[in-house]
N, C-alpha and C positions, 0 to 999 in steps of 0.2 A: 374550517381550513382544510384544504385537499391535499397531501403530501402524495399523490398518485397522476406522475405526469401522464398529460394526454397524448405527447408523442415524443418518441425521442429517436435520435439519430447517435448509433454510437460510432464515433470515428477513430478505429483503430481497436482491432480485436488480437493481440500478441496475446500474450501469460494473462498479462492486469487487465485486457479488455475482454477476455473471454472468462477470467475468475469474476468480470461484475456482471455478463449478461446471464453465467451462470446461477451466479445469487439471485439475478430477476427474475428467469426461470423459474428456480426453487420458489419462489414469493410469486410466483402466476403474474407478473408482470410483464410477461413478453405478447406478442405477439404483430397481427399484421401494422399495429399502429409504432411497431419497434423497425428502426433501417440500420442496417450494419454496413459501414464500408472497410473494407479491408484488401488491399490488395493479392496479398498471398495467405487465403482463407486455408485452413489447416482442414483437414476432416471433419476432426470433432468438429469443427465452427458449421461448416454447411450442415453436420449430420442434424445438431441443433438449432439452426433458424431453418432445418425443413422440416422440422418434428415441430416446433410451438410458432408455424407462420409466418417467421421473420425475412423479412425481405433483406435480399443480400446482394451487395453490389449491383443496383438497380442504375438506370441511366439519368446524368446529371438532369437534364430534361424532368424526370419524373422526380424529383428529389423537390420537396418544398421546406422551408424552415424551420424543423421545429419549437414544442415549450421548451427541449432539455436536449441541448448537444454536448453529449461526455465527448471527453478529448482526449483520447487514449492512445495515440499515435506516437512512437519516437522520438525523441525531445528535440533529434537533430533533423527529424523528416518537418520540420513546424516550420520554415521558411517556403518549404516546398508544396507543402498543403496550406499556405497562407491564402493565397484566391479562393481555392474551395471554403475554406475555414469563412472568409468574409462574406461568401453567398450565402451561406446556411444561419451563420449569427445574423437574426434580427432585432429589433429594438424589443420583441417580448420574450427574445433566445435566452435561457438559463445557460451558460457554458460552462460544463464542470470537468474542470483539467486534472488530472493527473499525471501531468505532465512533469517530471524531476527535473530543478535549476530552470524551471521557464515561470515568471511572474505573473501577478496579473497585470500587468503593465505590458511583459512580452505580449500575452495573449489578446490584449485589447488593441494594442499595438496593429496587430493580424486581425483584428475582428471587429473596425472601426463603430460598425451597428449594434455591437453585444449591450444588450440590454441590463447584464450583469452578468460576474464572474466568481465563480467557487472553483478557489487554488487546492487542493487535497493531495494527500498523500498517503497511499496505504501501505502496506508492506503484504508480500510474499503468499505469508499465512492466508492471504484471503481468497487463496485459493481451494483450501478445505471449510473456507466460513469461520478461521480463527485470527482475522487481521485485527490489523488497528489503526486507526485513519486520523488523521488531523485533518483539518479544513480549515482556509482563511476565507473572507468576502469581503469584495468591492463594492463602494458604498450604495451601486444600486440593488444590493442584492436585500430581497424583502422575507417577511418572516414566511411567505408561503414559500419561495427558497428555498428559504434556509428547511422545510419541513419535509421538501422534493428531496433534496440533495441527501438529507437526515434516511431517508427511506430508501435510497437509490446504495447508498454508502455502507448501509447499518447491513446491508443485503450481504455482506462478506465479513460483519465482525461489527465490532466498537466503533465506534465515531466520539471523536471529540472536536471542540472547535477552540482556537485562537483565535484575540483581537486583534494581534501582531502578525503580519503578514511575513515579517523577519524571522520569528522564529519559526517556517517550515523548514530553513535552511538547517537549525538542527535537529529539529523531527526528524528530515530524511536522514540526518548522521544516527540518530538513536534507535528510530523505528525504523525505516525506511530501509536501511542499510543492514540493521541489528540481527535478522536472522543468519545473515552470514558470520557474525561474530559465536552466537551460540552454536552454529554450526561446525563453525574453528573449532571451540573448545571442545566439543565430542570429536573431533580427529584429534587434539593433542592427549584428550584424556585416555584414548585409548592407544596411543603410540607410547604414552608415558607406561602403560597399565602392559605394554609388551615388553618395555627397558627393565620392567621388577619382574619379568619372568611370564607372562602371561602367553598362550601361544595367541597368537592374533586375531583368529574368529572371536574365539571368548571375550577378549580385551574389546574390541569391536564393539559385540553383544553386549557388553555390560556397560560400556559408557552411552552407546544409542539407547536405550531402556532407560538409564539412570539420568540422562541429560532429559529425556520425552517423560517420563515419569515424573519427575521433579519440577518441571513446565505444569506439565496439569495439575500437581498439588498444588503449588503456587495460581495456578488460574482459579481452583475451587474454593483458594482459604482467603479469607480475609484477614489473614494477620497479615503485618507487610514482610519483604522477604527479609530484614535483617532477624525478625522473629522466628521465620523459620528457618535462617542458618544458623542461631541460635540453642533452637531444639535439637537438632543434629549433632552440636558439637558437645563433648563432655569434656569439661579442665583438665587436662593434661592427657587427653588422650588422643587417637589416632589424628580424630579429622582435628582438633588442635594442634597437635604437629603440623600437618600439611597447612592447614589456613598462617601459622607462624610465616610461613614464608609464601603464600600469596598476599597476606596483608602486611608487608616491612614495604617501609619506607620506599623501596625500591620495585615494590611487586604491583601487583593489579590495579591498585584506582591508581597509582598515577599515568600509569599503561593507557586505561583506558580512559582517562582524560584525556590524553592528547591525541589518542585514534580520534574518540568524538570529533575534539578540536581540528584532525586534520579532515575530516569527513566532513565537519561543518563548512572550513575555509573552498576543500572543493565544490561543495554545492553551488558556493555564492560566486566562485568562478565559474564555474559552468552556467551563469544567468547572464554572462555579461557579454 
């Protein structure tokens, strides 16, 4: 079984389509058999399909179908690039969207000949190679697919897969969305760490290092993380104080229940 598509057309190179051709790159999967369309190609983009041979915004005329058209465009440019989208999906086309609040149903909708569809959702990180992706598929998507998409996806981090095509909607509220939330919390932990006195670089310094620190023990350890906020804390002292009042009744999980939950409810309006 081949997980190494024979050609692919990436449609739409912003942030999430330039962190996946750069994971291909990195993996020697680029080149003349790779076509980028993008309309407003940044530097880095051209400097990188003129360095590993990738053709970049070539003329529809020259443009044929390919195995794997990623779908990386604007969730809101998809009615606009829906005739394009319909030329290129053909019945042997893999479409793999990463498209936030657009279905496979939106996308087949736009791409009456897609021969199959992988829904995914990565997050941010995958931009340094540290994401995390979900993926749903429509039922014609086959285990050589599922093995493309595995390799094309895996190229910026983790991949997992859902049966449930419903729950990407709260992927992107948890992953998808989620580095914003830890991002939050190192700006309040270091506004909190200026209100006890701290001058503000420092306070700064110490919660960016202690927020990016504690991510990567938590990526290296295999205990889960209620294990390691566990280690940290000693009965009755400091970080048990502070945790007293992010875990009452009133404090963080049920905060962050219903961010999820309003992050979830957005997603599923933004499909409709």
């Amino acid at each position: 079984m081949t997980s190494r598509p024979s050609s692919i057309v990436l449609f739409g190179a912003g942030k999430m389509g330039f962190a996946l051709l750069q994971g291909w790159a990195d993996l020697g999967l680029v080149g003349p058999d790779v076509t980028v369309l993008e309309p407003f190609p940044s530097e880095e983009l051209k400097a990188l399909c003129a360095a590993r041979g990738v053709r970049l915004n070539p003329p529809d005329e020259d443009l044929s179908r390919p195995q794997t058209l990623a779908l990386a465009i604007k969730p809101q440019a998809l009615d606009a690039a829906a005739p394009r989208l319909a030329r290129l999906a053909g019945p042997q086309t893999l479409v793999l969207s990463i498209l936030a609040g657009k279905g496979i149903a939106d996308i087949q909708a736009r791409a009456p000949e897609a021969g199959a569809i992988i829904r995914a959702m990565p997050n941010t990180p995958a931009a340094i190679g540290r994401g995390i992706t979900a993926a749903a598929a429509s039922p014609g998507v086959t285990a050589v697919h599922r093995a493309i998409a595995d390799t094309l996806l895996s190229a910026v981090g983790a991949v997992d897969w859902v049966d449930d095509e419903g729950l990407i909607d709260a992927v992107t509220a948890v992953s998808g969305s989620g580095p914003a939330y830890v991002f939050l919390l190192a700006e309040e932990l270091a506004r909190a760490g200026v209100a006890a006195g701290l001058p503000e670089a420092l306070a700064s310094r110490l919660a960016r290092e202690t927020v990016a620190g504690s991510g990567e023990l938590l990526h290296r350890s295999d205990l889960p993380a209620a294990t390691l906020r566990k280690n940290v804390t000693s009965p009755g002292g400091t970080t048990q104080a502070a945790l007293d009042v992010l875990m009452a009744s009133d404090g963080l999980q049920p905060l962050m229940i219903r961010a999820i939950a309003a992050a979830t409810k957005r997603s599923i309006e933004l499909a409709k």
